[in-house]
VMD Tcl script that draws the C-alpha trace (Angstrom):
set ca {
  {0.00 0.00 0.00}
  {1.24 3.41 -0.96}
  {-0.08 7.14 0.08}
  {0.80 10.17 -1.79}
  {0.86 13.85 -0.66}
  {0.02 16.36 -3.07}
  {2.90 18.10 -4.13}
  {3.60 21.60 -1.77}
  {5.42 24.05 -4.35}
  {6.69 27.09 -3.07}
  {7.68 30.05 -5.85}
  {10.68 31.75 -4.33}
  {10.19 35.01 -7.02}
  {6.56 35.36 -5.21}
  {7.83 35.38 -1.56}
  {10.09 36.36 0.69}
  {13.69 35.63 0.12}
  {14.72 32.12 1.69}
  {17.25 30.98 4.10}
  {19.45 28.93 5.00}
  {20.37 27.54 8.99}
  {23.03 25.11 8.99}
  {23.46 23.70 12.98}
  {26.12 20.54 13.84}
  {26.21 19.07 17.19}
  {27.84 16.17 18.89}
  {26.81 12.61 18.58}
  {29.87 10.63 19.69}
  {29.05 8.15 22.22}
  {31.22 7.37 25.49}
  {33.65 4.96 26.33}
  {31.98 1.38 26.61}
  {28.63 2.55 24.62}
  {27.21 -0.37 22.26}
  {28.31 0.12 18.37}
  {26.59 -1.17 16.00}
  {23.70 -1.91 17.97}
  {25.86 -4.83 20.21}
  {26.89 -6.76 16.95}
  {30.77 -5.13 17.60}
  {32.97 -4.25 20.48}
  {31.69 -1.58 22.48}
  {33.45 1.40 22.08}
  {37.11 1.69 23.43}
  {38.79 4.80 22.05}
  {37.59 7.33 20.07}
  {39.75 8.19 17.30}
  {37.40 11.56 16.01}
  {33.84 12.53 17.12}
  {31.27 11.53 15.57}
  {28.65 14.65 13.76}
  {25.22 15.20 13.11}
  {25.39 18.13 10.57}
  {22.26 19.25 8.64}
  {20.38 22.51 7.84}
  {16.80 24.03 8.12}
  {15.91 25.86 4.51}
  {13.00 28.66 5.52}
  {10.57 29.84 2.69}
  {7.04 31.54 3.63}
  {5.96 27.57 3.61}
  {6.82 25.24 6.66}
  {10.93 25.00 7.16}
  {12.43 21.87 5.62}
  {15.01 20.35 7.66}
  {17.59 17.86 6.60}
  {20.78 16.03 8.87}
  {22.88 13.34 8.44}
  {24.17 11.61 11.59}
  {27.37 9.90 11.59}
  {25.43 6.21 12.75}
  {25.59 3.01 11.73}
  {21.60 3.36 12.00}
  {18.24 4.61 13.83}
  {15.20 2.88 13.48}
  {11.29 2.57 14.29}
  {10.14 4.70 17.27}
  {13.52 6.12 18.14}
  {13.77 7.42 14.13}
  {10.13 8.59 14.44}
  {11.81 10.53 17.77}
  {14.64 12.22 16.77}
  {12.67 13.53 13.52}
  {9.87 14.58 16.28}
  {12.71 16.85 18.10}
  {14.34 18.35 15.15}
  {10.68 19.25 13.68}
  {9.49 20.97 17.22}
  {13.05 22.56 17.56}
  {12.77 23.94 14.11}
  {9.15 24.96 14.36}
  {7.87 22.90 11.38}
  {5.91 19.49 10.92}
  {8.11 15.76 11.00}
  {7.07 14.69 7.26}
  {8.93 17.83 6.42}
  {12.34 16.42 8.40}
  {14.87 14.12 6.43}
  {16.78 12.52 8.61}
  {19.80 10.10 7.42}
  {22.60 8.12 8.72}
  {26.11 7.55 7.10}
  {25.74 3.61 8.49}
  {29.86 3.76 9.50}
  {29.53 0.40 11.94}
  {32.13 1.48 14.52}
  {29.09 3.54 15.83}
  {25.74 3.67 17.43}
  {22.55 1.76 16.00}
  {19.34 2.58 18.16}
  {16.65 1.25 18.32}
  {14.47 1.49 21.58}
  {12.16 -1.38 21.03}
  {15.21 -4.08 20.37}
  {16.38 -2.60 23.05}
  {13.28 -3.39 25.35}
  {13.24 -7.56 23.79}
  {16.04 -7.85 24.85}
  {16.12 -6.40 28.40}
  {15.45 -9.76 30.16}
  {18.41 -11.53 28.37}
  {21.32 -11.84 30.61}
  {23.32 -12.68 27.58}
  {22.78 -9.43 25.75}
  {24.49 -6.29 27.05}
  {22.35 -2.98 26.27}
  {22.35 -2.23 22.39}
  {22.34 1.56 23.36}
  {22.32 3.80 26.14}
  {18.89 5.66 26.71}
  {20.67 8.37 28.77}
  {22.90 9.17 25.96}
  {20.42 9.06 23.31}
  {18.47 11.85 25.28}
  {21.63 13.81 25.64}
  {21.89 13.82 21.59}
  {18.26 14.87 21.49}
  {18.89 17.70 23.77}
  {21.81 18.86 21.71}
  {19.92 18.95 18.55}
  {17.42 21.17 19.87}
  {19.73 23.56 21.40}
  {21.73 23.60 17.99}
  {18.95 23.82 15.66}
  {17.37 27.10 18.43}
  {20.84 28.91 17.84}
  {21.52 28.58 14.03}
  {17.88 29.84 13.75}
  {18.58 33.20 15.49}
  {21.47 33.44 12.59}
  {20.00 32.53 9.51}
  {21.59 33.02 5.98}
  {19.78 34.63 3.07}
  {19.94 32.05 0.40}
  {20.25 32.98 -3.44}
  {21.59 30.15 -5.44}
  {22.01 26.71 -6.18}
  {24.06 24.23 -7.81}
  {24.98 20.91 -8.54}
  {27.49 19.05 -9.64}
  {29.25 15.16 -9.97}
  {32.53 13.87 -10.83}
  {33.99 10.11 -10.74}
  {35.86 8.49 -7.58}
  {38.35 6.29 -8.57}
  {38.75 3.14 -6.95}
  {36.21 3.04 -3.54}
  {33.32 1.59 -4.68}
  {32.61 -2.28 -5.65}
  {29.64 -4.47 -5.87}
  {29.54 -6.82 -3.14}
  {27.55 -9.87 -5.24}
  {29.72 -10.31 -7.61}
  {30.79 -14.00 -7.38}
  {27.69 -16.36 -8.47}
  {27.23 -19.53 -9.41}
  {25.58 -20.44 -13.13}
  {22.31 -20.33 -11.92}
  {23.36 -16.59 -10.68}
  {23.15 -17.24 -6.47}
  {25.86 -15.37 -4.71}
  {28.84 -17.81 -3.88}
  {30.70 -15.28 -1.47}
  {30.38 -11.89 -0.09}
  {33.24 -9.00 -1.13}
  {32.49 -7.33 1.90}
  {33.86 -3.40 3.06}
  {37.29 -5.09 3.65}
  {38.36 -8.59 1.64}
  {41.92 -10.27 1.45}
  {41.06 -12.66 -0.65}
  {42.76 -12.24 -3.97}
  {40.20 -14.00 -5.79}
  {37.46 -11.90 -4.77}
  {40.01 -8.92 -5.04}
  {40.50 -9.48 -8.98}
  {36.96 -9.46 -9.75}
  {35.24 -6.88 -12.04}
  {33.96 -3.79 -9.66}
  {30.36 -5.36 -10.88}
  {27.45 -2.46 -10.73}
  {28.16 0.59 -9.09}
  {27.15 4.30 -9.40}
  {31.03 6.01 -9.63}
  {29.60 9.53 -9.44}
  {29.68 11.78 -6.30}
  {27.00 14.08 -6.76}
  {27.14 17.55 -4.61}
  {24.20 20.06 -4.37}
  {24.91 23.67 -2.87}
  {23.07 26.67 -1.34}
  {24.68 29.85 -1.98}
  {24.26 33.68 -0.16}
  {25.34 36.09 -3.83}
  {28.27 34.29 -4.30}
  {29.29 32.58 -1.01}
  {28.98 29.00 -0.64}
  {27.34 28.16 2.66}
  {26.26 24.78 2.70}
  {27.63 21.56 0.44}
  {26.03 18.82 0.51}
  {27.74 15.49 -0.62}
  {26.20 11.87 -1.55}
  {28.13 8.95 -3.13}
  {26.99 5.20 -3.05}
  {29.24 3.07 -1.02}
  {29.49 1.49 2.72}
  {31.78 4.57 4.54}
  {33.90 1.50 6.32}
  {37.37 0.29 5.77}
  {37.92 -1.79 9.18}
  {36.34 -1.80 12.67}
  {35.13 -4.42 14.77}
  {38.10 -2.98 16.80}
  {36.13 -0.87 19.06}
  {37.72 2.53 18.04}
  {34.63 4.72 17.46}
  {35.71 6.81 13.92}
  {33.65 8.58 11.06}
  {36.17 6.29 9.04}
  {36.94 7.42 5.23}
  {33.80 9.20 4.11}
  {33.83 11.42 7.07}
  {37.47 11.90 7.37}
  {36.78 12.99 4.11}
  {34.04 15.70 4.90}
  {36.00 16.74 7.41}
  {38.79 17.45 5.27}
  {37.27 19.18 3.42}
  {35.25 21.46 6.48}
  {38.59 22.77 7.25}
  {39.97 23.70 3.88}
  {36.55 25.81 3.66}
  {35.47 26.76 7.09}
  {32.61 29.26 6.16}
  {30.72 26.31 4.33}
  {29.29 23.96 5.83}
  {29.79 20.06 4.71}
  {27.41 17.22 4.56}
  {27.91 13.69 3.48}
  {25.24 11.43 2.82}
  {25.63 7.67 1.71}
  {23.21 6.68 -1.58}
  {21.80 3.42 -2.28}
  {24.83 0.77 -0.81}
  {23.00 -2.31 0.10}
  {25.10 -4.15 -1.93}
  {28.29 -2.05 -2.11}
  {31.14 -1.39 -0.57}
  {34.95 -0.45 -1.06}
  {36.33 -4.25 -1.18}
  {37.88 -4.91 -4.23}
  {40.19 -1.59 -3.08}
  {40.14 -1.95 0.59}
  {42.19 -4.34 2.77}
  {41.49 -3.74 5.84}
  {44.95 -1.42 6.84}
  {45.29 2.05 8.10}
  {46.84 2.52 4.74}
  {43.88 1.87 2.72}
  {41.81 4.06 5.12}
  {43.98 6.54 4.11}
  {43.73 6.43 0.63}
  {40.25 5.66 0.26}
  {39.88 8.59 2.31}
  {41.77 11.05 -0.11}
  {39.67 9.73 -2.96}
  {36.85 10.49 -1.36}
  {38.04 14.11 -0.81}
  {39.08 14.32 -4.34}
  {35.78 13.45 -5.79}
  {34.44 16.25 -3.35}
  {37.14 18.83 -4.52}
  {36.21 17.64 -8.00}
  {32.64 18.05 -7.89}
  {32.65 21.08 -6.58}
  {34.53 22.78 -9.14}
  {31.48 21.69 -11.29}
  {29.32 24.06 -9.57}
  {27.62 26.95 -11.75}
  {25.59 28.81 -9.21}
  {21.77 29.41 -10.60}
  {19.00 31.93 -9.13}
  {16.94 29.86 -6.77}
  {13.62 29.98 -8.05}
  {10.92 26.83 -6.75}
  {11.15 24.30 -3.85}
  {9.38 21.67 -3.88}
  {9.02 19.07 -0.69}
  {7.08 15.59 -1.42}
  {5.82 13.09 0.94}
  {4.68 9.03 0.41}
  {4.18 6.40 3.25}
  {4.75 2.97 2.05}
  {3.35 0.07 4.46}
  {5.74 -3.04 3.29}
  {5.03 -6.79 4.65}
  {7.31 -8.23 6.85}
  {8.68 -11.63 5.95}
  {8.49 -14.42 8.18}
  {11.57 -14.25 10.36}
  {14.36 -16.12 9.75}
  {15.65 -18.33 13.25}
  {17.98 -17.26 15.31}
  {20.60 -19.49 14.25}
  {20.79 -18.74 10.74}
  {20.79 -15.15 11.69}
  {23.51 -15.63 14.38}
  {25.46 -17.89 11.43}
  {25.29 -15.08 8.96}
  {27.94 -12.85 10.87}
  {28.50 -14.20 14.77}
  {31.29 -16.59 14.38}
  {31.87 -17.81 17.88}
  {29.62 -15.11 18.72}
  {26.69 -17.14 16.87}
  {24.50 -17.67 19.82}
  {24.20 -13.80 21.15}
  {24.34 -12.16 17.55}
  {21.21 -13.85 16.69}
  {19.30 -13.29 19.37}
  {19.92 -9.62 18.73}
  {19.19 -9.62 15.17}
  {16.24 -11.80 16.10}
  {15.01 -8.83 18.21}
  {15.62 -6.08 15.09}
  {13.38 -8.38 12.78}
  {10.89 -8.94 15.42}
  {10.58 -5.04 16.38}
  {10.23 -4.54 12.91}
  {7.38 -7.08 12.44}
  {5.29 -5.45 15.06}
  {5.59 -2.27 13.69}
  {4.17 -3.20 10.33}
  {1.33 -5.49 12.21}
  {0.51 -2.19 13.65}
  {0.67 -0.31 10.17}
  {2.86 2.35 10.87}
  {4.58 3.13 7.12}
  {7.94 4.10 6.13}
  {7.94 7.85 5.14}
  {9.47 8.76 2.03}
  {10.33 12.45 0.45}
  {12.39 14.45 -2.34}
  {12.98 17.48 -2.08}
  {13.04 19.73 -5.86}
  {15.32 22.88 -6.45}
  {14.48 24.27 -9.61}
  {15.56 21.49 -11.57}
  {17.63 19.35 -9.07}
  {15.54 16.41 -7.28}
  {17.26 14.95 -3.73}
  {15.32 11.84 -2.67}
  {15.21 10.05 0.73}
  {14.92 6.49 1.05}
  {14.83 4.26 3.64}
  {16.51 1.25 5.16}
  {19.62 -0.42 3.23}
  {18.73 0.17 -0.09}
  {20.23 -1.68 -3.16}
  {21.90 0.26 -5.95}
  {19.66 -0.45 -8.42}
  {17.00 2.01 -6.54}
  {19.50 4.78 -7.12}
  {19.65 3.41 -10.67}
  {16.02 3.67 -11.26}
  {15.61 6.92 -10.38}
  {18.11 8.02 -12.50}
  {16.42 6.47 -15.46}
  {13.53 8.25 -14.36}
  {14.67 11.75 -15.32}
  {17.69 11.66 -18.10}
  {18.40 15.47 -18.67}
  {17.85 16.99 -14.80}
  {20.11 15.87 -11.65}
  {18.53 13.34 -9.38}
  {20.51 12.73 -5.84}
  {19.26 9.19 -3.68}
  {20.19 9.20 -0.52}
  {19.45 5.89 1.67}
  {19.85 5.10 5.20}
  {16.82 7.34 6.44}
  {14.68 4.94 8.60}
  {16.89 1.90 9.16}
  {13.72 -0.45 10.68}
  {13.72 -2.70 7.40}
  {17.48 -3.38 7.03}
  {18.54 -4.46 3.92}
  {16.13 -3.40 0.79}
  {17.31 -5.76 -2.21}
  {15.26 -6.02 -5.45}
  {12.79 -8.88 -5.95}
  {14.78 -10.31 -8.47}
  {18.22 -10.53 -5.80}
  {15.90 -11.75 -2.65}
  {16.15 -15.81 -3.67}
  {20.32 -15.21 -4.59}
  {21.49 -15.40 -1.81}
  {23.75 -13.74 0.30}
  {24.17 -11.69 3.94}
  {22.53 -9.32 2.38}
  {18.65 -11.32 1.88}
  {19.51 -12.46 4.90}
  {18.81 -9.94 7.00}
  {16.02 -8.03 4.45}
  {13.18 -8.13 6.77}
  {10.20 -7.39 4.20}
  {8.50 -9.22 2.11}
  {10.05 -9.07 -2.38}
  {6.73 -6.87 -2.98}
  {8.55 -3.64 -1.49}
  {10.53 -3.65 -4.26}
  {7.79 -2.57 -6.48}
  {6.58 -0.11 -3.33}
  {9.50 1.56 -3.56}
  {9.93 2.30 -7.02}
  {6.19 3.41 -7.27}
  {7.27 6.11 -4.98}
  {10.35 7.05 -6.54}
  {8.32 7.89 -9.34}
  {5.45 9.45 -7.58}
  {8.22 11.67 -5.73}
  {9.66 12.70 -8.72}
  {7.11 13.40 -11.02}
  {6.93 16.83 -12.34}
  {2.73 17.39 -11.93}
}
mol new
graphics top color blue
foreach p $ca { graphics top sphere $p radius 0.5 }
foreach p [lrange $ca 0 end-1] q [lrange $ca 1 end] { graphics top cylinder $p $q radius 0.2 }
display resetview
């Protein structure tokens, strides 16, 4: 089932001039905090803070706001939360909040319901701390109240792309002749066979949208499809190469503000060029900041004219759960036992929520001619794909990782091949077709 908002078009020439509030505030979790909702180490050093850095846009219509947290995820009720305190603190409505996480995995993954099944299991150590979570809240609000009492006239826009070389690689690229996935290329592989493998399908273009005030850049916004880790399981809490590249490039230009957002990588990552060392992070890091240098020397700065700001709910079927020990065999290792009972608890706190019918909210947001969408979940590249297809001659920008309560999001036709990935994909194959109806609802011109 799919609902539709009617589109809200605002004509900047007929109102009063826009603006721009970029906030940032601390997310970084302390010492001994769960990462990756308990499926990791806890945390044990923190090697750079972790960012939520976003921006409310103000037109004589409701403000938009949009953030990206540096999280491996945030899901269900806690999602539905944080978009509740950035809409309050920003004086606007929650459908009109896009909220989106990086997904780096040597950091937090809430969810307060998982968190509740699995309260009475000795076994199980918290997946988050409630406490801290608050704290976060608390920030947001206070950073969203300041940048509001500073706002920044906003006159243009751009966009712009360019290639990274040698990051991203499809993860399902060994198969069988019947086409089932063999073995995983995960973030990080060291196996040579794997390793020599074609990069399969990938998206290689960053794509960067930015607000200007005359002819000062203020905020840059960044998406390219890949997982943002090189290594972890080591308990050192990091942004790892994606952020290390936004951050990069934050201090080169310290009057702009820098977002990263991570597209549709359900079934990518950097593993054919990534093994695992500091010296990889390194250099997947710089080609990350390349691609951003790159891109944003595309940039021809246009009169901001229309905004645009679509809603859809989508109310996907949950699958019947898979056991606890084939989840716990998927990733646990020795660890088999407790890893399954937490992912166990994900799919199950997923399961009620669509038994209760509460939807997954999708939205794009339109300027002039540029389209930014927001997705849900773990999304599979050929989502981004689609909506490409969907609009040849104008820029269209996917980001996934908004509500993470579904997990993985493959297409219908990669659910029965196999893989980690269809593993953990909690819904039902027909959300495939849910989610591409709303691609094209939220992009269609009418």
């Amino acid at each position: 089932m799919l609902r539709a908002s009617a589109p809200n078009l605002t004509r900047l020439n007929a109102s009063p001039s826009p603006a721009i509030a970029p906030f940032r505030f601390d997310v970084t979790p302390p010492l001994g905090h769960a990462l990756l909702g308990g499926l990791v180490p806890p945390a044990l050093a923190i090697d750079d803070e972790l960012e939520a850095i976003g921006y409310v846009l103000l037109t004589h219509e409701a403000p938009i706001v949009v953030c990206s947290l540096d999280w491996a995820g945030l899901m269900n009720a806690s999602y539905r939360r944080f978009r509740e305190v950035l809409a309050q603190a920003a004086n606007t409505t929650p459908d009109r909040v896009a909220l989106h996480c990086v997904h780096q995995h040597n950091a937090p993954f809430i969810c307060e319901e998982t968190q509740q099944r699995l309260e009475q299991d000795a076994d199980v150590d918290p997946v988050f701390d409630p406490i801290f979570f608050g704290d976060c809240l608390t920030r947001a609000t206070r950073a969203i109240q300041v940048a509001l009492g500073n706002p920044i006239a906003v006159t243009h826009i751009a966009h712009g792309s360019a290639a990274v070389e040698h990051v991203a690689s499809n993860r399902r690229v060994d198969r069988d002749e019947q086409g089932n996935v063999r073995a995983m290329r995960g973030s990080a592989c060291a196996d040579p066979e794997l390793t020599a493998l074609a990069e399969g399908l990938i998206d290689p273009k960053l794509q960067t949208v930015a607000y200007y005030s005359g002819t000062q850049k203020v905020v840059s916004c960044h998406t390219y499809a890949t997982h943002p880790m090189s290594y972890y399981r080591d308990g050192r809490v990091t942004s790892d190469f994606c952020g290390l590249a936004r951050k990069q490039r934050q201090a080169e230009e310290p009057n702009c503000t820098q977002l990263y957002f991570t597209g549709c990588a359900g079934n990518i990552a950097a593993g054919k060029y990534n093994n695992g060392s500091t010296a990889a992070r390194t250099a997947l890091t710089q080609r990350i900041h390349r691609a951003i240098v790159a891109s944003e020397a595309e940039l021809q700065p246009e009169p901001l004219q229309t905004v645009a700001w679509r809603t859809h709910a989508v109310f996907p079927e949950s699958r019947v759960p898979s056991s606890v020990e084939e989840l716990g065999a998927t990733v646990g290792g020795a660890e088999a036992p407790r890893i399954g009972k937490i992912l166990h608890a994900y799919w199950r706190s997923w399961e009620a929520r669509t038994l209760r019918q509460e939807p997954l909210e999708l939205s794009a947001l339109h300027l002039n001619g540029i389209a930014q969408i927001h997705l849900p979940g773990e999304p599979f590249l050929e989502f981004q794909l689609h909506a490409q297809s969907l609009r040849d001659e104008q820029p269209v920008i996917t980001i996934g990782y908004g509500d993470g309560g579904p997990w993985y999001i493959p297409t219908a036709d990669e659910l029965p091949r196999g893989g980690y990935e269809t593993i953990v994909a909690f819904n039902k194959p027909s959300i495939d077709g849910l989610l591409r109806g709303a691609i094209g609802r939220l992009l269609d011109p009418a």
